[in-house]
Structure formats: structure tokens, C-alpha cells
Residue, then its C-alpha position, 0 to 999 in steps of 0.5 A: x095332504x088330506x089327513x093333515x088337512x082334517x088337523x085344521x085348528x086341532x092340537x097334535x102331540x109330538x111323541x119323539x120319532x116324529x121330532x128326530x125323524x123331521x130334524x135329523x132328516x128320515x128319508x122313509x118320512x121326510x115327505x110326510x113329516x115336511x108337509x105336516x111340519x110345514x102346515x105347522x109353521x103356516x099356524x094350520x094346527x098346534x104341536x105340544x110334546x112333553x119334557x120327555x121328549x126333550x130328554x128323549x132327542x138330547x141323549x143320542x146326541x150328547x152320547x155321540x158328543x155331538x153338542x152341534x146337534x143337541x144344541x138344535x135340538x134344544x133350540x128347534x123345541x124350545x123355542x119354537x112359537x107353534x110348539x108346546x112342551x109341557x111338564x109333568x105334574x100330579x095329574x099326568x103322572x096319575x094318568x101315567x099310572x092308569x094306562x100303564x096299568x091298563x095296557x101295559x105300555x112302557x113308562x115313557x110311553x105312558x107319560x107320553x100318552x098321559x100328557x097329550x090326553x091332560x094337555x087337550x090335544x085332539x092327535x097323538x102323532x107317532x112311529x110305534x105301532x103298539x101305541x094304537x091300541x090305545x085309540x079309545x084314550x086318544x087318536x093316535x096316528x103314525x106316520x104312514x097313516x100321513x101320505 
């Protein structure tokens, strides 16, 4: 609980394993993703993730044609009072365009880095180790760093 202690009045950006993992119940992170979940519904910190990653969760399930899970998807992201999803705009997609130029990051990785830097957050919280390397943009964390 002590890295999730230091989020304490901080924003968190979802990227979207983190979202899967908690709702369809990943028993290698389901601990650490139950306690940083939980610290979010007590209002400890802010969660913000972008439209992508409400894309990125919903094709799974509409593919397997499981309108059961889809739908909780879509309830659990956009309804959420202690979840933020944020839209692409100009700036994010000029973001975008940079840091993916400069580290060579898939597109939707960068639209997902670019969001949490435009939206303010203070944490990029994901599964994908590649991501780190791009800790001087912003502090990228992955789940294991959470035990």
C-alpha cells in the first residue's frame, strides 16, 4: 500500500490493461489492482484514461459477442464518479505526433501517453514495460511496481 499511498491527492492515468485486468479479475494483479481501485473509490486520488481505452476494452468482448461484458465495460468507464475519460483533441493529437517521432512508440500508446500528459495527471499506470522509457515525459508506473 505504500506506492499507492504517495498518490494521495495525485491524478492517475488508466492505460487499458490495467482497466481489463481489474474488471475481468487477473489473478497475477488482482491484489494490487483491488487496493489501488479501492483507494480510488475512498477518493484518495483521481483515475483519467482516454476514449482509447474505451475502444480498446469493448473489442474484445463485442468480438466474442459478449454484450454482457461490453456493457460493464461501458457502464463501469462511463459512469464512474472517480473516473475521468478524456477525448482527443488538437493538442493531444500534436503530442501524439511528437512522442511518437521521438521514442517510437505505437500510435495508440502515444495517444495514451499524450492524454495523460495534456490532461495533467501526475501517474501513467500500466502493464507495458516499453512504456517506461518514456519516464522523463511523465511517471510511468506498472503494476508490479504497486506491491
Amino acid at each position: 500500500m505504500g506506492l499507492i499511498q504517495q498518490f494521495e491527492n495525485k491524478t492517475l492515468f488508466l492505460n487499458t490493461a490495467p482497466i481489463i485486468y481489474y474488471i475481468e479479475e487477473n489473478q497475477q494483479y488482482i491484489e494490487q489492482l483491488d487496493n489501488l481501485f479501492n483507494a480510488n473509490n475512498n477518493k484518495l486520488f483521481l483515475f483519467k484514461t482516454s476514449i482509447v481505452s474505451l475502444i480498446e476494452v469493448l473489442i474484445h468482448p463485442l468480438r466474442q459477442n459478449n454484450i454482457t461484458l461490453a456493457n460493464q465495460y461501458q457502464s463501469i468507464l462511463c459512469n464512474s464518479k472517480t473516473l475521468e475519460i478524456i477525448d482527443i483533441d488538437i493538442n493531444i493529437a500534436l503530442k501524439t505526433a511528437e512522442l511518437r517521432a521521438r521514442y517510437g512508440i505505437k500510435t495508440p500508446d502515444a495517444i495514451q501517453i499524450a492524454t495523460a500528459i495534456s490532461s495533467g495527471t501526475n501517474y501513467f499506470i500500466t502493464n507495458d514495460l516499453e512504456l517506461k522509457k518514456l519516464n522523463e515525459e511523465i511517471q510511468v508506473i506498472t503494476l508490479n511496481e504497486l506491491t
